[in-house]
C-alpha positions in Angstrom: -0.7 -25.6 -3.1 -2.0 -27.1 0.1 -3.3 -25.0 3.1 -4.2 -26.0 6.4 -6.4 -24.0 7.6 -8.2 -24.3 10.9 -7.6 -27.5 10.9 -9.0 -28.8 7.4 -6.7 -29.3 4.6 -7.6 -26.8 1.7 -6.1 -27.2 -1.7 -5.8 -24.1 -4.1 -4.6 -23.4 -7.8 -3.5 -19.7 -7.7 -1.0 -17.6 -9.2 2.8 -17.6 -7.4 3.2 -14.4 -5.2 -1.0 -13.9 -4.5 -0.9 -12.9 -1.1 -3.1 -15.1 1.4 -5.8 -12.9 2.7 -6.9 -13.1 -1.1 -6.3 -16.9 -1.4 -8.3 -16.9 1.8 -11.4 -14.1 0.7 -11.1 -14.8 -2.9 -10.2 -18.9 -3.7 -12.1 -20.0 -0.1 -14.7 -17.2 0.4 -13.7 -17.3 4.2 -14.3 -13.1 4.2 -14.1 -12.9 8.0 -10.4 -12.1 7.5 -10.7 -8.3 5.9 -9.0 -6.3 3.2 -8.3 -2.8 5.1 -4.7 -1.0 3.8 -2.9 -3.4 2.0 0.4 -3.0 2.8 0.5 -4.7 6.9 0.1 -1.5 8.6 -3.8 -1.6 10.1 -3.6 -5.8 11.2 -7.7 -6.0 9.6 -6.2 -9.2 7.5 -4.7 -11.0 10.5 -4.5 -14.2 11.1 -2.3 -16.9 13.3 0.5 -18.9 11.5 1.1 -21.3 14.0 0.1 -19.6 16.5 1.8 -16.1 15.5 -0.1 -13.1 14.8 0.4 -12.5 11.2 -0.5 -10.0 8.4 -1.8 -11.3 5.4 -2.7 -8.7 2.8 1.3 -8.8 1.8 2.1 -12.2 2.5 2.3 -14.7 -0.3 0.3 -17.7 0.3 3.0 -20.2 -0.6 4.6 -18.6 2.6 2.3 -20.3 4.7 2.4 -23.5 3.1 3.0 -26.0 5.8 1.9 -24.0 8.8 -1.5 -24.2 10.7 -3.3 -21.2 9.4 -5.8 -19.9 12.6 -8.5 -16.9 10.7 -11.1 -15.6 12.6 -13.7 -18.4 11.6 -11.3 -21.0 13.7 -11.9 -18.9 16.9 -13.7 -20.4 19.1 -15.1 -24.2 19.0 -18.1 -26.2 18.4 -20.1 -23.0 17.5 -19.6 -21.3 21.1 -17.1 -18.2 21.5 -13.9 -17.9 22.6 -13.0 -16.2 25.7 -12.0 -13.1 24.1 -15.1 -13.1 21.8 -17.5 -13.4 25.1 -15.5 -10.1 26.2 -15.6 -8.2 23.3 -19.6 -8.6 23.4 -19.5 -8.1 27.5 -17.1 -5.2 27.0 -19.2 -4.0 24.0 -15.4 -3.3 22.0 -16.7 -3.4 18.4 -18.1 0.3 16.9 -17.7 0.6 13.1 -16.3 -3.6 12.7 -13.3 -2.3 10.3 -10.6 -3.7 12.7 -12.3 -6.9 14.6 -11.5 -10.0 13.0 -7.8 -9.2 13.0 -7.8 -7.8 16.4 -9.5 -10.7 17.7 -7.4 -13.1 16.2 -4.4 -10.5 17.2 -5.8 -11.0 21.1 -6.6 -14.3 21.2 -2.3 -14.9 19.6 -1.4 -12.9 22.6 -3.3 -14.5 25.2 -1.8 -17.8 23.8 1.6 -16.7 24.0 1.3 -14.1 27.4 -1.7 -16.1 29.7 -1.9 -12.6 31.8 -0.9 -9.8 30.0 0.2 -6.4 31.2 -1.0 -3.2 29.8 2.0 -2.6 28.5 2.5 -5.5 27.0 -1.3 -5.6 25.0 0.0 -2.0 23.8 3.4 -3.7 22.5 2.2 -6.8 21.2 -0.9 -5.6 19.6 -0.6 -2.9 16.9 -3.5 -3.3 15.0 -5.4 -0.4 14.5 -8.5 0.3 15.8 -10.3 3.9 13.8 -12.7 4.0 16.0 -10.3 4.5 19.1 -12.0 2.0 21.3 -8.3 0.7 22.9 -9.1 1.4 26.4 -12.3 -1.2 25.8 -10.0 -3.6 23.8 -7.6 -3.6 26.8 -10.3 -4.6 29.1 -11.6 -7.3 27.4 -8.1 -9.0 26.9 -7.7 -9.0 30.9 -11.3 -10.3 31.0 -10.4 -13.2 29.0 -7.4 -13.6 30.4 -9.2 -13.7 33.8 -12.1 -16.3 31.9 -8.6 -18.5 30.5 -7.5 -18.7 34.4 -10.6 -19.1 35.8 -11.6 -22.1 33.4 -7.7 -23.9 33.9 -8.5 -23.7 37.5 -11.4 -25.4 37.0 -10.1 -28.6 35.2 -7.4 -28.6 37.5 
């Protein structure tokens, strides 16, 4: 099967039916994307499929054959953060680290397809969970890097 997966084509051998976030952690070792539940309920295994917030503990890998695959190690470019990575850090989000690869990659989706989300909107559009509670910081730092994204196209006109 043949992956393409932040950009780079990856070719794997696995069984039919094994879901991606093991193709990904187990056949790649790319183990930024993290087991948490198991059955697509806590988002710790997201990653983008062209461009979509996705679960992938469920998910069988041939499903994303074919699509760009985005995981938490294709945030950001040329070894410098994304926006919404410089505001987690500036809005100190991360407590325990169970939840912040998927949410990140989770934010980053929604700031892609909603340039200046609402609070509403973050509250639909991202359900991962967070165990430590830190939603009110995870908000922030979404308009933060929203307000970076803006500030930045401005910039370049």
């Amino acid at each position: 099967m043949e992956l393409k997966i932040n950009g780079k084509i990856q070719n794997v051998d696995v069984e039919e039916g094994m879901p991606l976030l093991w193709v990904l952690r187990d056949e790649l070792n790319m183990t930024g994307t993290k087991y948490g539940c198991g059955v697509s309920s806590c988002g710790s295994c997201t990653v983008m499929l062209d461009g979509v917030a996705t679960r992938t503990c469920t998910l069988p890998a041939v499903a994303a054959e074919g699509k760009e695959i985005t995981t938490i190690e294709g945030i950001g470019a040329d070894g410098k953060m994304s926006e919404i990575q410089q505001a987690w850090v500036e809005h100190q989000v991360p407590q325990c680290g169970y939840c912040q690869s998927g949410m990140i990659v989770a934010a980053e989706a929604l700031l892609n397809e909603i340039p200046n989300p609402t609070d509403e909107e973050i509250n639909t559009k991202i359900t991962n969970i967070c165990r430590c509670g830190t939603y009110n910081r995870i908000r922030a730092a979404i308009h933060t890097a929203a307000k970076m994204r803006t500030e930045k196209s401005d910039l370049l006109g």
